[in-house]
C-alpha positions in Angstrom: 204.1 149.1 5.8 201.6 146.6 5.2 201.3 145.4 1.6 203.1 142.2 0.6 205.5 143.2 -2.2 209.0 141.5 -2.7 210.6 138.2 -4.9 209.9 135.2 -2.9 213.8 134.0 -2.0 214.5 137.4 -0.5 211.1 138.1 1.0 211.0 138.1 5.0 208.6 136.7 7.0 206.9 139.6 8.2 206.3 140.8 4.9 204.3 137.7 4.2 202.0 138.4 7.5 201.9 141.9 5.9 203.2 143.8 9.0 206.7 145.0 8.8 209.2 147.5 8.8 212.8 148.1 7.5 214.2 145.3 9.0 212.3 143.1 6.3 215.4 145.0 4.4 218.2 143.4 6.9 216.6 139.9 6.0 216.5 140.5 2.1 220.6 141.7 2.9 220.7 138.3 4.5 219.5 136.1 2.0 221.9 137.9 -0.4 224.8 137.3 2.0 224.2 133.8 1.9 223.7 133.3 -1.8 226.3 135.1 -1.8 229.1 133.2 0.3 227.3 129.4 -1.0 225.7 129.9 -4.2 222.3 129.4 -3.7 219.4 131.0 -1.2 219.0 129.9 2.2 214.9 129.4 1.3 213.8 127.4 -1.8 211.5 125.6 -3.9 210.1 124.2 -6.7 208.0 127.2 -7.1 207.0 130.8 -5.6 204.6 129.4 -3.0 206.8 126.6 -2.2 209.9 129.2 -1.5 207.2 131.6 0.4 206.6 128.1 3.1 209.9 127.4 3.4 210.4 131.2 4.6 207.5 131.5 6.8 208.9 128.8 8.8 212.3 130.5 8.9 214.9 127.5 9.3 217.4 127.0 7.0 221.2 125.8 7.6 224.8 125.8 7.0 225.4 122.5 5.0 229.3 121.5 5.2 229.9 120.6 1.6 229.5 124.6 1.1 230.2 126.4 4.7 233.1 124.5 5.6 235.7 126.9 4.2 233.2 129.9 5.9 234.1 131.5 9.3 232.3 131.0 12.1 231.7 135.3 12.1 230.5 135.5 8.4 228.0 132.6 9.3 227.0 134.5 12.9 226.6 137.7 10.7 224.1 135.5 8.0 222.3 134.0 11.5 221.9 137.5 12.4 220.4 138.9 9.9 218.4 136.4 9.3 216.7 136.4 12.6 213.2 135.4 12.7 211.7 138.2 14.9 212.7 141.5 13.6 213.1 142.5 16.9 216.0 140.6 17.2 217.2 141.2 13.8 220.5 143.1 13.5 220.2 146.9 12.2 221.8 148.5 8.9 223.8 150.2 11.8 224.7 147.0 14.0 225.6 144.9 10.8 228.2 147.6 9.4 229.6 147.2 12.5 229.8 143.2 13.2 233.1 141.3 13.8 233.3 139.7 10.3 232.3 143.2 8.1 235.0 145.0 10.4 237.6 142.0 9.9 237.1 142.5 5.8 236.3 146.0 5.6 239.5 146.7 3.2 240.1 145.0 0.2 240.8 140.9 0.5 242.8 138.9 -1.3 239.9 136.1 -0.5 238.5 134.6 -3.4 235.4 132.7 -3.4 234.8 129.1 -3.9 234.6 127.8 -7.2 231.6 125.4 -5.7 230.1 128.8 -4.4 230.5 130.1 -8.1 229.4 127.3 -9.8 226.4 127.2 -7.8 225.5 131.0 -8.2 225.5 130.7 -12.2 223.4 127.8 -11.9 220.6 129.7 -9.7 221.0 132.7 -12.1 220.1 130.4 -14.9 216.9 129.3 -12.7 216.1 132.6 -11.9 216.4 134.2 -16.0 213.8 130.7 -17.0 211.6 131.8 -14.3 211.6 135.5 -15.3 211.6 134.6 -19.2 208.5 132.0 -18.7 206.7 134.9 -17.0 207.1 137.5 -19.3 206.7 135.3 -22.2 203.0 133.9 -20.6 201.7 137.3 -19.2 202.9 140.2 -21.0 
């Protein structure tokens, strides 16, 4: 594939150089993941081009405020999948197969942060004025 397609906080690198393959799709999983376990994406910005540099350099972190309650395995799996070379990138296969997935593969009686949730309905909210100034400006 070579055609840059994709929404900025879950686009990976490669996909910016244009050159990739389905592992771009591991890194999007990624991003998810840790939105997911903190409330907001590992990559950000005031705006798209601003998200898209902060990507193409590929470092992000764990701050403690949010990860302290997170195991060591979910954040191993995140650091995994978010691997900068594809090549070193997890698979679909290797990932449904890590420590933590296996670990929490049934049900759990886990419940996520309130901070985490807090923080997720506050980027949904930046996400829905992004989309709505869009479509109200260019459709």
């Amino acid at each position: 594939m070579n055609r840059i397609n994709g929404t900025p906080y879950y686009i990976a690198p490669e996909v910016l150089n244009e050159s990739y393959d389905e592992k771009c799709d591991i890194w999007s999983c990624g991003v998810i993941l840790y939105i997911l376990l903190c409330g907001y994406p590992p990559f950000n910005g005031e705006s798209d081009t601003d998200i898209m540099k902060a990507v193409r350099t590929g470092v992000y972190d764990f701050p403690v405020e949010e990860w302290a309650t997170v195991s060591k395995e979910a954040k191993d799996l995140v650091s995994s999948m978010l691997k900068y070379d594809p090549k070193q990138r997890l698979s679909a296969k290797d990932c449904l197969v890590h420590p933590w997935i296996k670990k929490y593969d049934q049900l759990s009686e886990q419940k996520i942060s309130q901070t985490a949730l807090l923080k997720m309905k506050k980027f949904k909210v930046i996400l829905l004025d992004s989309y709505l100034f869009y479509f109200y400006f260019f459709f």
